[in-house]
C-alpha positions as CSV (number, residue, x, y, z in Angstrom):
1,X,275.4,-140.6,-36.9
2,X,277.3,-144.1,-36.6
3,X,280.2,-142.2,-39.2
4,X,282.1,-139.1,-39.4
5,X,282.4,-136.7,-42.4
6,X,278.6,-135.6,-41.7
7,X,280.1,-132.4,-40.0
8,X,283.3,-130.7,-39.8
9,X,285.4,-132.3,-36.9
10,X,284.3,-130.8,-33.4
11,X,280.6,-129.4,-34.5
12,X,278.2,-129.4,-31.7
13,X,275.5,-132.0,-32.9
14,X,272.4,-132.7,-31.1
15,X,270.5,-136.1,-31.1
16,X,267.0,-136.2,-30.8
17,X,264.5,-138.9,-29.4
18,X,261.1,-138.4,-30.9
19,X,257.9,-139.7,-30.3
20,X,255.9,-139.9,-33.6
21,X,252.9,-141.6,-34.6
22,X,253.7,-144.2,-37.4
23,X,251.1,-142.3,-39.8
24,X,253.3,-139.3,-40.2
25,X,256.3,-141.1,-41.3
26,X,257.2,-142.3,-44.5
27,X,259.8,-144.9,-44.8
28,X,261.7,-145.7,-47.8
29,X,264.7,-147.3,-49.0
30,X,267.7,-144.4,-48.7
31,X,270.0,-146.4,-51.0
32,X,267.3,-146.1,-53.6
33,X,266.3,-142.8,-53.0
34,X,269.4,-141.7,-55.2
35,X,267.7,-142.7,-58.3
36,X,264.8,-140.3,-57.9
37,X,267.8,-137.8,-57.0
38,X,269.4,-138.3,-60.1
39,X,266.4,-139.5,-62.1
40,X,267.4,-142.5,-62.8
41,X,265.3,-145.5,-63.9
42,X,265.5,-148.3,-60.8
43,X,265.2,-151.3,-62.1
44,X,264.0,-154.9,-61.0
45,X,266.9,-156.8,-62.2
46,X,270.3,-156.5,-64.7
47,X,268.0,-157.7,-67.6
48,X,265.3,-154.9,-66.8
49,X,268.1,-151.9,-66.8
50,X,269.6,-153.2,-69.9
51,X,266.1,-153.6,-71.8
52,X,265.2,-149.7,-70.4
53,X,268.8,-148.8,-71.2
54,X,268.3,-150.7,-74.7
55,X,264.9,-149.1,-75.6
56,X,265.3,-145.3,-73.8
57,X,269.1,-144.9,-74.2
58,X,270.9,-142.6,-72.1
59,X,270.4,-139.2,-70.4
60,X,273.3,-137.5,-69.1
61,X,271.3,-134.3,-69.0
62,X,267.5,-133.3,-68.0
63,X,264.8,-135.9,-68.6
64,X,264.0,-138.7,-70.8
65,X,261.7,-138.3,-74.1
66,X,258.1,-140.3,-73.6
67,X,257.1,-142.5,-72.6
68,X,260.6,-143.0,-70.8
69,X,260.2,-140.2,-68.3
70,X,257.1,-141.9,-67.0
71,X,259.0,-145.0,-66.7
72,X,261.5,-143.8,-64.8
73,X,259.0,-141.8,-62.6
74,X,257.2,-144.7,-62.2
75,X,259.9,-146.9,-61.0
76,X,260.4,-144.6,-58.2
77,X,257.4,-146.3,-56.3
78,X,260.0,-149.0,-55.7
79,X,261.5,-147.2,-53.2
80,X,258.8,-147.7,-50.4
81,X,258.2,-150.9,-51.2
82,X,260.0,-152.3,-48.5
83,X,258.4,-155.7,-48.5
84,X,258.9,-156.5,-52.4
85,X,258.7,-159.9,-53.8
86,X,260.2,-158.9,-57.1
87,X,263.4,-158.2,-55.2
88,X,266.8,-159.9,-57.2
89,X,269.6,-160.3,-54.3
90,X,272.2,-160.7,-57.6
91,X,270.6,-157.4,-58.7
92,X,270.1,-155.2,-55.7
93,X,271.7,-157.2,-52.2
94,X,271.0,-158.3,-49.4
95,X,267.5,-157.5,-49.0
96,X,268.2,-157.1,-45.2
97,X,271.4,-154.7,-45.5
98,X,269.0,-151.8,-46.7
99,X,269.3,-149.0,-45.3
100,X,265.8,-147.5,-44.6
101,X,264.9,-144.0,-43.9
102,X,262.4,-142.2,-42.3
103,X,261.2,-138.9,-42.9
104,X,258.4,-136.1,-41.4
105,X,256.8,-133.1,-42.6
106,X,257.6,-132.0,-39.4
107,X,258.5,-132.3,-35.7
108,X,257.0,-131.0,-33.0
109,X,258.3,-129.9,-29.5
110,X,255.8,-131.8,-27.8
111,X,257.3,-134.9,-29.5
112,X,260.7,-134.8,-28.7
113,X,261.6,-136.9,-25.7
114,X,265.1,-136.7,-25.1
115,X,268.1,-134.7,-26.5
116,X,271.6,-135.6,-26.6
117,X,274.5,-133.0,-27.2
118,X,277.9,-134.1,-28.6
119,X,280.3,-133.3,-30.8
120,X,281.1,-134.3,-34.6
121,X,284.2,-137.0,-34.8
């Protein structure tokens, strides 16, 4: 919530602070997460996109043909790998300017700690 634009100016917002245990969250890469959004293939490096570019061509709409689909399913995996060694900094940055994101099935009221009100900038 570092940013405006997420709500119309002057929104009441609330902040929470949750306790969770670390076995119901699942972290993953949020700048990655919008290839499985817009099923994309995420590659390892320039010379990986360009050979699955090469090979599956393009698909502006709906999936891939096989085996590309699968490919591209596959390479989704990437995005909780948040230790990889196949990481190219040319290719995808910084490995430590990610921006990670957590995410729950659900929260509890017995696990929130704090709550903060305030308004949308």
């Amino acid at each position: 919530m570092r940013y405006g634009s997420h709500l119309p100016s002057g929104t009441a917002c609330a902040r929470l602070t949750l306790e969770i245990p670390a076995s119901m969250v699942l972290l993953s890469d949020f700048d990655d997460w919008h290839f499985v959004l817009n099923n994309w293939y995420l590659a390892l490096s320039e010379a990986d996109d360009d050979s699955f570019a090469e090979k599956a061509g393009f698909s502006s709409q709906g999936l891939y043909p096989e085996p590309f689909q699968s490919q591209v399913t596959k390479s989704w995996e990437r995005i909780f790998d948040l230790g990889r060694v196949d990481w190219d900094p040319a290719w995808n940055g910084d490995p430590n300017d990610r921006s990670l994101q957590a995410t729950l099935w659900r929260v509890g009221a017995d696990q929130v700690r704090k709550v903060e009100w305030f308004k949308a900038r």
